[in-house]
N, C-alpha and C positions, 0 to 999 in steps of 0.2 A: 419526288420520291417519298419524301414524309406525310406528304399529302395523301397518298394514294396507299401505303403504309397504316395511315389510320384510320380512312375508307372500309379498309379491309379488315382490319378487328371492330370497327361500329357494327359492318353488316353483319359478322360471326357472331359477334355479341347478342345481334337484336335475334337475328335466327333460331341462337340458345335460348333465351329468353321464352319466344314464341313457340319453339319446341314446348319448352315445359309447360310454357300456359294449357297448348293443345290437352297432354297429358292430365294433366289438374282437371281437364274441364270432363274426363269419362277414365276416370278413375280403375284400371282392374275392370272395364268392360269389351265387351267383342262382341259382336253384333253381324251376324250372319244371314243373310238369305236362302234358307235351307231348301222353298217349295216358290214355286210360280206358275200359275195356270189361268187361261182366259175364262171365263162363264161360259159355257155353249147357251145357257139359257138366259144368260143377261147381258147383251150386247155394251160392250164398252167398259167390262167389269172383270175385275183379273179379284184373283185370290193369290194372298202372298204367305207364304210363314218365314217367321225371323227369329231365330234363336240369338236367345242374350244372354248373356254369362257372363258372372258377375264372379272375379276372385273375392277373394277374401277383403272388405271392408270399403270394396266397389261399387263404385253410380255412376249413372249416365247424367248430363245435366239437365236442366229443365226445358222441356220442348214440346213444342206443338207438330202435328203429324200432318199427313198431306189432307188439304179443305175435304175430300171424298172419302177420309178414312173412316171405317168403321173398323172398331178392334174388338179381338177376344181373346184373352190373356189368361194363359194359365202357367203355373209354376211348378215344373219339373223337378229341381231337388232345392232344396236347403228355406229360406225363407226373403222375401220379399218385399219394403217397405214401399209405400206407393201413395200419390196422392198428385188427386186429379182437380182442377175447378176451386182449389181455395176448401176444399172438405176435406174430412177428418184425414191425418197422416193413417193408416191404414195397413200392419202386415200382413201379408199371405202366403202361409204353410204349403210345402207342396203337396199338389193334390189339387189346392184351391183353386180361383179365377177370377176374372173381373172383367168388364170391356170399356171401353173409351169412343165417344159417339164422335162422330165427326168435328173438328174445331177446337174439339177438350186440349185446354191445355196441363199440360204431366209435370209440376212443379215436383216431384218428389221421386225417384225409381233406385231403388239400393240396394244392395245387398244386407240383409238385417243384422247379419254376421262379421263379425273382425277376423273370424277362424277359418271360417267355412265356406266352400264356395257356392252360387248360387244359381241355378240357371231357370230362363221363362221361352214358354214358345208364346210369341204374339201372331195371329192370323190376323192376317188383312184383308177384309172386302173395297175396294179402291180402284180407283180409274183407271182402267189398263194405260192410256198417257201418262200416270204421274209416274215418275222415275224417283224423286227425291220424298221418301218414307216418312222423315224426322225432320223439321228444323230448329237445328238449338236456340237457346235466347239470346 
């Protein structure tokens, strides 16, 4: 009975734990698939859009996107710190934009803001088979 007693707060424990790690690791972000459509004129090629929203002093973690992505990023409201391949940390005002070639790895994506919230539409040119967008580090 003690045995199976302390079984039972280890797992609650590690669960809490892993809860929070999740948490830590996309900070105040939401990540949306707002738009999905095949190419008629590029067999095997979908377009995707994904809205990201960033609260107030939120990031995603550092991640490489599906090997077929091609991105193009633009930033809706507030500001945007980014940074792709090991180059410059990088923010981008809304209005701005930027894209990521296929492979790029996204060591940096934040909200610039502690106050303010921030949101980006990223489009995706990408292989209508890939289902998984991002993979974190």
């Amino acid at each position: 009975m003690l045995k199976s007693l302390l079984l039972a707060v280890c797992l609650l424990v590690t669960a809490t734990f892993t809860a929070q790690a999740d948490d830590a690791k996309s900070k105040n972000a939401k990540v949306t698939v707002v738009y999905e459509h095949e190419l008629p004129n590029v067999p095997g090629k979908s377009i995707k859009g994904v809205l990201v929203e960033y609260g107030p002093g939120g990031y995603s973690p550092a991640h490489t996107h599906a090997p077929s992505a091609f991105i193009y990023a633009t930033v809706l409201e507030g500001a945007i710190t980014s940074q792709v391949n090991g180059g410059p940390v990088t923010t981008y005002q809304a209005g701005e934009n930027f894209s990521e070639n296929p492979g790029d790895h996204h060591a940096v994506s934040r909200n610039a803001s502690d106050s303010k919230p921030a949101r980006l539409l990223a489009v995706f040119v990408v292989n209508t088979t890939d289902e998984n967008l991002t993979t974190a580090d």
